[in-house]
N, C-alpha and C positions, 0 to 999 in steps of 0.2 A: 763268459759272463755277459748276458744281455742287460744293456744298459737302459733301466727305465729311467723315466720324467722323477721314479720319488730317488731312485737309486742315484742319481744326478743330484739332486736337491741334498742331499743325504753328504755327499762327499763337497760338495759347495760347503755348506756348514761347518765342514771340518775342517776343510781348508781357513777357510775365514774365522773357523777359534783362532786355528793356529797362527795368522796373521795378525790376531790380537797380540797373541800372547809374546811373538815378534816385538811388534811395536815397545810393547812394557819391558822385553829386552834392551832394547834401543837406546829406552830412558834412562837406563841404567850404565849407557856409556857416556863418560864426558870427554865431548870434543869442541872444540872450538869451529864454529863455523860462519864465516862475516855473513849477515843478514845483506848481501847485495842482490835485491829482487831486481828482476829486468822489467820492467815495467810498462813497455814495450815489447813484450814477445811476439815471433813471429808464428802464425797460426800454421803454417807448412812444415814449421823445420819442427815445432812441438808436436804437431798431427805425426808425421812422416818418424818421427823419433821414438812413439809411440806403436804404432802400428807394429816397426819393427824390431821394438822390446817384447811386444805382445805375441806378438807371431813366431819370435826367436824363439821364446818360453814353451810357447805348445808344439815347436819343431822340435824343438831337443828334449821334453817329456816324453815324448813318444821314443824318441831315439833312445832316450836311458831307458824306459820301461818303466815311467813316473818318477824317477828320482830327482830329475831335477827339479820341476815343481816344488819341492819340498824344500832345495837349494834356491829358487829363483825369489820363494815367500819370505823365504829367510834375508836375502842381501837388500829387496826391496825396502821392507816393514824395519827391520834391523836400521836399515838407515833411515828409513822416514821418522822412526821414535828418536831417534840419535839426533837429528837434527832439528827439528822439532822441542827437543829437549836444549840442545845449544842455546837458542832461541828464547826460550825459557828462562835461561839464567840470567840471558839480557834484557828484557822487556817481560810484558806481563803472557801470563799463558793464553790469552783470550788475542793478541798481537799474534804469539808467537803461528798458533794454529791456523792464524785467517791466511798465512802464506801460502798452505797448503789445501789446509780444510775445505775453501771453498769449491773448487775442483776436484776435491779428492774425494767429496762424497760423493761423484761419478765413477773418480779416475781407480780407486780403490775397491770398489766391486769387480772393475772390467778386469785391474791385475788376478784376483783372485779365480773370477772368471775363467782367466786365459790358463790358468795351472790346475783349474780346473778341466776345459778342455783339453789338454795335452793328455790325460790320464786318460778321457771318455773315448777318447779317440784311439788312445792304443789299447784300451779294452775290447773296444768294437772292431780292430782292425784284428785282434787274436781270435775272435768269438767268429766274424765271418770266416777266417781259413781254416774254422773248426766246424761251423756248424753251418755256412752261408747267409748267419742272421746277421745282421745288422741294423742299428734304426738310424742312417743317415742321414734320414730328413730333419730329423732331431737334433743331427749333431749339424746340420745345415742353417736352422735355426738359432741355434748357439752361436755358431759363427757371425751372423747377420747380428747378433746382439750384442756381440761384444764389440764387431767392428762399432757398429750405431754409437756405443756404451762409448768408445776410444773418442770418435768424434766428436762427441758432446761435449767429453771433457777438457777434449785440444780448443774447442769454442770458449767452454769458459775459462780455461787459461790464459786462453787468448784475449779476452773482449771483458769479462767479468769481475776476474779475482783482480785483475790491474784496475779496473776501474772503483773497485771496493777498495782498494789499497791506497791508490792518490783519495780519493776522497774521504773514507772514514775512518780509516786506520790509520794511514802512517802521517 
């Protein structure tokens, strides 16, 4: 199966219901979680922690044959709703979200992203020892976006959401 631009676009979307629908799992668990933000993070060990969450996801989707992506949305979103919901029980929901929220409207495209790519890649990797096609550049492109997409997010976790949080939030 040769992988287009809308056929890419197409499974991106369903990935990311499914990470919705995760999340709303999540809410549905109650656990206790102390609100202790670091407020102070460090922009290398978040960056570096990330890259190599991201990167493990699209290694080992390929290795299962997409199944993990499907396992990796779930442990992700599953906890982000879970905790996010903790949070919730303590403070108002508009607090509890800016924990996350703020970087996550980077950092939660790039996960999806990346379980995304793990699929595109081992489609395109079955499709070339079939047929020699592959659209690489594409999946080359991808890559450069997510990494970009990871960076941005490690910036404003780094620099952003802490400085929203001393200031307006907490």
């Amino acid at each position: 199966m040769y992988i287009t631009k809308n056929k890419a676009i197409q499974l991106y979307c369903i990935f990311f219901a499914l990470a919705i629908v995760f999340i709303l799992l999540g809410f549905t668990i109650n656990i206790n979680i102390e609100a202790d933000y670091n407020l102070d993070p460090s922009l290398l060990e978040i960056l570096i922690n990330n890259l190599v969450v991201n990167g493990e996801a699209i290694l080992f989707t390929i290795i299962t044959a997409g199944i993990y992506s499907i396992l990796y949305l779930f442990r992700e979103f599953v906890f982000l709703g879970a905790v996010v919901n903790s949070l919730r029980r303590k403070t108002t929901f508009i607090r509890a979200i800016s924990f996350v929220g703020i970087h996550g409207v980077i950092e939660v495209p790039a996960i999806v992203l990346s379980a995304t790519l793990g699929v595109i890649i081992f489609l395109s990797i079955l499709n070339y020892l079939k047929s020699r096609k592959a659209n690489w550049k594409f999946i080359g492109k991808l890559l450069i976006i997510n990494c970009l997409m990871i960076i941005m997010a490690a910036l404003v976790e780094s620099f952003i959401t802490p400085f929203m949080l001393k200031n307006y939030i907490l």
